[in-house]
C-alpha positions in Angstrom: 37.1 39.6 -13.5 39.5 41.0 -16.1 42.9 42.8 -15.9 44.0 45.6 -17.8 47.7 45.9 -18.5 50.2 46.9 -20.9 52.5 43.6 -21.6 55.8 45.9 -21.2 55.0 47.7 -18.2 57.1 46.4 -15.1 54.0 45.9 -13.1 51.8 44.4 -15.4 54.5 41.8 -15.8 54.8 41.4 -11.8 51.2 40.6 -11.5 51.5 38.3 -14.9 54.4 35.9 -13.4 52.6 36.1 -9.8 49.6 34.8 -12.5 51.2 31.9 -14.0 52.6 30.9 -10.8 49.2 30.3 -9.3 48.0 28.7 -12.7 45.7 31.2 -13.3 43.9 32.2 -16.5 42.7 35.7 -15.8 41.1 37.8 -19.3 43.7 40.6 -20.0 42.5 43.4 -21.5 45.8 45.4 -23.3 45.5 49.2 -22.7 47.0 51.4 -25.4 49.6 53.2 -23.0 51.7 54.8 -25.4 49.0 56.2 -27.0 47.5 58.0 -23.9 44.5 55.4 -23.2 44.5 55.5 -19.4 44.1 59.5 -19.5 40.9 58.7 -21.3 37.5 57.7 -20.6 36.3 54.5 -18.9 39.9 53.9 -17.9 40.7 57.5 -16.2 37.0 56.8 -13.9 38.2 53.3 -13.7 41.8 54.0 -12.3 42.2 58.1 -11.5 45.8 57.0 -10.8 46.0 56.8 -14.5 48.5 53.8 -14.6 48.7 49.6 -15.1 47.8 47.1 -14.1 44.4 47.2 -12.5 42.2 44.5 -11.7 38.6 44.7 -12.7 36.1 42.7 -10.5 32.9 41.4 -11.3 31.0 44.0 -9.8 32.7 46.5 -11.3 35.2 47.1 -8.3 38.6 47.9 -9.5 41.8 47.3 -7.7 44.9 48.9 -8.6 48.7 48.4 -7.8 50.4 45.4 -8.4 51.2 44.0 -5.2 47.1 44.6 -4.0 46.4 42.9 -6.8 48.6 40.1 -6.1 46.8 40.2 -2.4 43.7 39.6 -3.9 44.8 36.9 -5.5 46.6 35.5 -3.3 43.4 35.2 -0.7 41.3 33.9 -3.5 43.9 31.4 -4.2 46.4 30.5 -1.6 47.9 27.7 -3.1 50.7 27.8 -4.1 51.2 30.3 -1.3 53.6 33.2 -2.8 52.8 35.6 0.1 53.5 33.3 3.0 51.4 30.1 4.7 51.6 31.9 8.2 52.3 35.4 10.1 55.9 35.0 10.4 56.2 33.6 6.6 53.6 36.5 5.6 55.8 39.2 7.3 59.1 38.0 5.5 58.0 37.6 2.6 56.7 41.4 2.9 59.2 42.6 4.5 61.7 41.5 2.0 59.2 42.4 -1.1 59.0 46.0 0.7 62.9 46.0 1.2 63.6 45.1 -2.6 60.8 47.9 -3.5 62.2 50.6 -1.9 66.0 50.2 -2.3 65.5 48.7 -6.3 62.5 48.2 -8.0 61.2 51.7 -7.7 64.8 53.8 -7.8 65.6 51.7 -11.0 62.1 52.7 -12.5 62.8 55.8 -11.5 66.0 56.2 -13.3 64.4 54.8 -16.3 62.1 57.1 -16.7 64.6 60.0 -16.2 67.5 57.8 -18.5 65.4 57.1 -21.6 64.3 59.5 -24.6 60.9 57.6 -24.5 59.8 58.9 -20.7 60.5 62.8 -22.1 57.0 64.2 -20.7 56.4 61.3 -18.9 58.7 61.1 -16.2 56.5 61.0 -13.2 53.7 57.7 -13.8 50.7 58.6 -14.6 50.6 62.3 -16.1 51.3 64.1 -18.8 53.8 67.1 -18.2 56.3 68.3 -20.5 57.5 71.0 -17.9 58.6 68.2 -15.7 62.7 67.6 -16.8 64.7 64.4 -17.1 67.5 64.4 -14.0 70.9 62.6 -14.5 71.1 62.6 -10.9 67.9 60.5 -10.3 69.6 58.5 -12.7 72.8 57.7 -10.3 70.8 57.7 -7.2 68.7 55.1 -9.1 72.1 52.5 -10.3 73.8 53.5 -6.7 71.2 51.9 -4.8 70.8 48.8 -6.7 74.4 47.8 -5.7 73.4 48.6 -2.7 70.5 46.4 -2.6 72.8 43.6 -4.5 75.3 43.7 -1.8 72.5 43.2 0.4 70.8 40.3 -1.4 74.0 38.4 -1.7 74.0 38.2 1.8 70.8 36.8 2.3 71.0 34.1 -0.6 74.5 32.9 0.8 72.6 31.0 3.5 69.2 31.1 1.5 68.0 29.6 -1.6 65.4 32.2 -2.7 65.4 36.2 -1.2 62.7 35.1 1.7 63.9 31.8 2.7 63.2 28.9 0.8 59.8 29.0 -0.8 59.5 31.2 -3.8 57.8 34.3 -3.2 56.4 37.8 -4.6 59.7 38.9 -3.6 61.8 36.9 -6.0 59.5 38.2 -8.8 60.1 42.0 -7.5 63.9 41.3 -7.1 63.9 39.5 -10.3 61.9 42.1 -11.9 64.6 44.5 -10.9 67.7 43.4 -11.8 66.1 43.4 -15.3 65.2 46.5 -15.0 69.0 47.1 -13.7 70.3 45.7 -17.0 68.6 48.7 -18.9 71.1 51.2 -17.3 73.8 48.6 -17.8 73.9 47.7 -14.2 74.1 44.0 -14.4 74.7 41.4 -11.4 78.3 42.3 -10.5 81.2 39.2 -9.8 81.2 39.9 -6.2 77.5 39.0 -6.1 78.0 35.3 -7.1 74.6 34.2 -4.7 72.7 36.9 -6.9 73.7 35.2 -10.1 72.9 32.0 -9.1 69.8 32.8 -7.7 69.1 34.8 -11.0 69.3 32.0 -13.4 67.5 29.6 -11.0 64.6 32.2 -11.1 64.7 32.8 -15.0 64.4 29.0 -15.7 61.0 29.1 -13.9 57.8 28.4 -16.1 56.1 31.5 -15.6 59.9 33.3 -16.2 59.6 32.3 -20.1 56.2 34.0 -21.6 
């Protein structure tokens, strides 16, 4: 099997942590995105979706978005889980992953796309569309619901050492992930968020954290 990715993308670098965590050594194959690769023949058969990561299978099979990916993976491999040993860890750990996806990791993306000069023609994934403006008020939405999500987390990592409980998870590396992201718009952790900061920097000094 072989991925395809682009190193900076957000979601090829949520599948690469999830990756390294399992100990895997997966070929990636680095797609040109900035140049328009995935809009071209094999990749727009391969992925019509026209965006990274997707996973190519032996059999020619491909599998796109990150977190199916990760699925795959994670059946293949289950140890170390990442996903949940059980149904109750499973549904956490994707109920908090879906949580942090809806209320940060995809409004921050969002905003990104609509904040820097870079996305101009690009601001929905996957198309080309120069009709399609930049929005300061996706923007905002985007930074107001990641101290939303914050406030949130803080709550859960006062009597919790990682954002499912106490196993690392897929949804530290979205959350993680995130607040990055959040750091682009000059959101960063804020002082009333003192469990998000510590659970930050314990996350950052992970292996996988420092490729």
């Amino acid at each position: 099997m072989k991925l395809h990715d682009f190193a900076p993308a957000p979601n090829a670098q949520r599948v690469r942590i999830f990756m390294t965590e399992k100990g895997l050594d997966i070929p990636i194959v680095e797609v040109a995105l900035r140049d328009g690769a995935m809009f071209e023949e094999p990749y727009r058969t391969m992925n019509p979706f026209a965006v990274v990561p997707f996973l190519e299978l032996d059999d020619g099979t491909c599998i796109g978005e990150s977190v199916a990916i990760c699925r795959y993976l994670e059946e293949l491999n289950p140890e170390p889980s990442l996903m949940g040993r059980d149904p109750q860890e499973r549904a956490i750990v994707e109920m908090w992953n879906r949580r942090v996806e809806l209320d940060g990791y995809l409004p921050v993306i969002f905003a990104l796309r609509n904040a820097e000069p870079g996305f101009q023609g690009r601001v929905i994934q996957g198309t080309r569309n120069p009709d399609v403006k930049q929005s300061p008020d996706i923007v905002q939405r985007g930074k107001d619901l990641l101290a939303l999500l914050l406030e949130r987390l803080d709550a859960q990592l006062s009597s919790n050492s990682l954002i499912a409980g106490e196993s690392f998870s897929i949804a530290d590396i979205t959350a993680h992930l995130t607040i990055q992201l959040g750091s682009r718009l000059e959101c960063p952790v804020p002082d009333t968020c003192p469990n998000v900061a510590r659970w930050y920097e314990d996350v950052a000094a992970r292996p996988s954290f420092q490729s």
